[in-house]
N, C-alpha and C positions, 0 to 999 in steps of 0.2 A: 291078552297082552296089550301094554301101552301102544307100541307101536302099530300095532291093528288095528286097534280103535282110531288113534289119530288119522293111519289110510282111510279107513271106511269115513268117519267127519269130511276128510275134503272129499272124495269120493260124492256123499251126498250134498256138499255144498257148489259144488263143481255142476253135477247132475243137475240142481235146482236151478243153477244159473242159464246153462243153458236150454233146459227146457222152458224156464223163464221167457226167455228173448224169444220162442218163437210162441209162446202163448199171446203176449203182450204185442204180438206183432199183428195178431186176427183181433186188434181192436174189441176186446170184450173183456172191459173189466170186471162184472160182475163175476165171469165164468174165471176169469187169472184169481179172483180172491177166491172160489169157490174151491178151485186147485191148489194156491197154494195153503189153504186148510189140511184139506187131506194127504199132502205133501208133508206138513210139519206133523203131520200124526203117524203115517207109514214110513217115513224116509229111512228108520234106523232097520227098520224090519224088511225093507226091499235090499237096503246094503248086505244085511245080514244072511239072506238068499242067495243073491248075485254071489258072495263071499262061497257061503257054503256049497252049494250047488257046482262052484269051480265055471259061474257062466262070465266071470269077470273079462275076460276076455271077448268072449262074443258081444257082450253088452258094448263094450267099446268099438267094436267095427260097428257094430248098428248104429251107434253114435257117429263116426265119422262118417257112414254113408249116408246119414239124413242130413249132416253136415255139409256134404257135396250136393246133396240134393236140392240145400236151400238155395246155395250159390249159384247153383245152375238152376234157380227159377225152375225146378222142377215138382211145382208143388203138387200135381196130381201123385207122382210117383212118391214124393215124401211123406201126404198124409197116408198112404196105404202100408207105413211100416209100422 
């Protein structure tokens, strides 16, 4: 359905943003273009999981909580998620 697909698009354009910002933040761009390769190749197939699977939900607390993590300079605890 339309509307699905549209969620799932921002969905993984949302996803690439922010895992964007903390790639790009470890200062390595050869490793940000190497990701965002294989990011424009699986992106529609990891939404489509998340979707199916019903982990839509979990996927988003793990997202806010790495999100707290960054904020609070907690980065041993944030790369371990």
């Amino acid at each position: 359905n339309l509307e699905r697909r549209a969620r799932r698009n921002d969905w993984t354009d949302l996803n690439w943003l922010f895992h964007e910002r903390l790639y790009r933040a470890a200062g390595q761009p050869r490793t940000l273009a190497v990701v965002r390769t294989l990011h424009l190749h699986a992106q529609r197939y990891v939404a489509m999981q998340n979707e199916m699977s019903g982990r839509e939900e979990r996927s988003r607390d793990e997202h806010y909580t790495l999100l707290r993590l960054c904020e609070a300079k907690e980065v041993d605890l944030a790369v371990t998620m």
